[in-house]
Wavefront OBJ file of the C-alpha trace (Angstrom):
o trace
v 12.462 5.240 -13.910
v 10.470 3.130 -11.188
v 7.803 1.240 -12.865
v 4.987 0.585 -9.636
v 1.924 -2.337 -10.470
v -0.972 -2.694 -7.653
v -3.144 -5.540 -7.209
v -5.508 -7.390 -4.678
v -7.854 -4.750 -4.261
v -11.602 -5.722 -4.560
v -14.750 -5.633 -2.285
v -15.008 -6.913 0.946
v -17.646 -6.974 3.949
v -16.610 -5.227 6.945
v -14.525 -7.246 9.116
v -12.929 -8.698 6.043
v -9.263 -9.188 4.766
v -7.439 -8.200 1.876
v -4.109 -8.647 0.876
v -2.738 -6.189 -1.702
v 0.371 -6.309 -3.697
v 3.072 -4.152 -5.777
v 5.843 -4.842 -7.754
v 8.337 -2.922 -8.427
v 11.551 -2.365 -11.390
v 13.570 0.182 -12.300
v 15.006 0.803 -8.728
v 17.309 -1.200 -6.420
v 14.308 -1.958 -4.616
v 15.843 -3.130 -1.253
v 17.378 0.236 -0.234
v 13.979 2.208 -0.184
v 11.776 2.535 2.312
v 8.355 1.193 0.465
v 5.104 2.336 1.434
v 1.279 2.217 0.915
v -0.602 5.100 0.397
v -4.137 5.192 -0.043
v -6.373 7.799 -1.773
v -10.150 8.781 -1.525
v -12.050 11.149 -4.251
v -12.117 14.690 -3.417
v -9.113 14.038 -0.230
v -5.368 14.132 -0.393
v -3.659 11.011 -0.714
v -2.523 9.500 2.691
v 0.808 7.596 4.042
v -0.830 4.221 5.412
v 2.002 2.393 6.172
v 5.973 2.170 5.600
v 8.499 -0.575 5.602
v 12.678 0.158 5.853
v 14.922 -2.281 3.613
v 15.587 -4.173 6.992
v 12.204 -4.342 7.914
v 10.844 -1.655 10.133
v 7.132 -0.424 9.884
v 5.661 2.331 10.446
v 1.632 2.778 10.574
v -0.615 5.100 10.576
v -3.312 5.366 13.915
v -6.306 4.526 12.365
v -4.924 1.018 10.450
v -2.331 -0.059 13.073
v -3.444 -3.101 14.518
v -5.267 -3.938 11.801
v -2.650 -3.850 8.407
v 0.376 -5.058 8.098
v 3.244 -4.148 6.020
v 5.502 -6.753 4.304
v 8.558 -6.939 1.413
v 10.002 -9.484 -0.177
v 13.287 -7.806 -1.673
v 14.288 -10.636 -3.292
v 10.733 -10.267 -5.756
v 10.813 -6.431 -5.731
v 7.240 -6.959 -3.928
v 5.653 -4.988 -1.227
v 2.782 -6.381 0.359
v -0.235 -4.822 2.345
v -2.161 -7.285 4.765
v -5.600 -5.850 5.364
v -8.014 -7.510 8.775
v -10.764 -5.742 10.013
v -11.693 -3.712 7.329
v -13.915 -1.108 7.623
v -16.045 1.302 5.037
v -13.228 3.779 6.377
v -11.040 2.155 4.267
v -12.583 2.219 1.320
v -9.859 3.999 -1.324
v -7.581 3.521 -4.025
v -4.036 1.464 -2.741
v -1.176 2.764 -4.038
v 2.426 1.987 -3.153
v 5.638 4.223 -3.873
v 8.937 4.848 -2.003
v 8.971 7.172 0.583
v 9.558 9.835 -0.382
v 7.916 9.490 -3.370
v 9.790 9.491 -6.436
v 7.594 12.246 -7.961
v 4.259 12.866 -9.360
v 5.464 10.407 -12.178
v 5.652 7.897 -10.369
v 2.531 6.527 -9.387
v 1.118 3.243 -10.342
v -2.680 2.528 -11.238
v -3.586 1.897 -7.800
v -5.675 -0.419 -6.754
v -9.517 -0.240 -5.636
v -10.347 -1.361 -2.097
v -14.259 -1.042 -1.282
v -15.471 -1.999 1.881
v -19.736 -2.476 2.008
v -21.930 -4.774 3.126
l 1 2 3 4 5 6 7 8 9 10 11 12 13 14 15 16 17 18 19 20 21 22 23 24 25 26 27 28 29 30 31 32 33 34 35 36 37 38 39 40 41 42 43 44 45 46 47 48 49 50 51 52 53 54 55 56 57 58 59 60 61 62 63 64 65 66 67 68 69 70 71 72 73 74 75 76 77 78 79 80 81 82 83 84 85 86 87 88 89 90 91 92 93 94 95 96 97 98 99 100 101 102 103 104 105 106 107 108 109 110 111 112 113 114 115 116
């Protein structure tokens, strides 16, 4: 069973940088697609960004430009590269496959707050 552990999150001014991480066991970790999701009280839970095994990223509008997307197969480890935040993107960070493995399978997440 995937095992998922978030971290980096914290509070940052807007215009500030983050950079959050997630391990990951219990899968062969370099033949999923990874991805951050990102989650706000009272919304759905959103697809933020994706990364193939070979590299390829996906974003979604309102980060691209802004995150980037990164794995390290040989450490199990996605990463999430945050510039330019803004209160927008103030959530909960977590990372899964994608498709997720199942409502199981999420992590702790990891608080990103964005305030002046």
């Amino acid at each position: 069973q995937v095992h998922l552990v978030e971290s980096g999150g914290g509070l940052v001014q807007p215009g500030g940088s983050l950079r959050l991480s997630c391990e990951a066991s219990g899968i062969i970790f370099s033949i999923y697609i990874m991805a951050w999701y990102r989650q706000v009280p009272g919304k759905q839970r959103e697809l933020v960004a994706d990364i193939s095994g070979r590299g390829t990223t996906n974003y979604v509008d309102s980060v691209n430009g802004r995150f980037t997307i990164s794995r390290d197969n040989a450490k199990n480890t996605v990463f999430l590269q945050m510039n330019s935040l803004k209160p927008e993107d103030t959530a909960v960070y977590y990372c899964n496959t994608r498709p997720t493995m199942g409502p199981n399978s999420w992590g702790q997440g990891t608080q990103v707050t964005v305030s002046s």
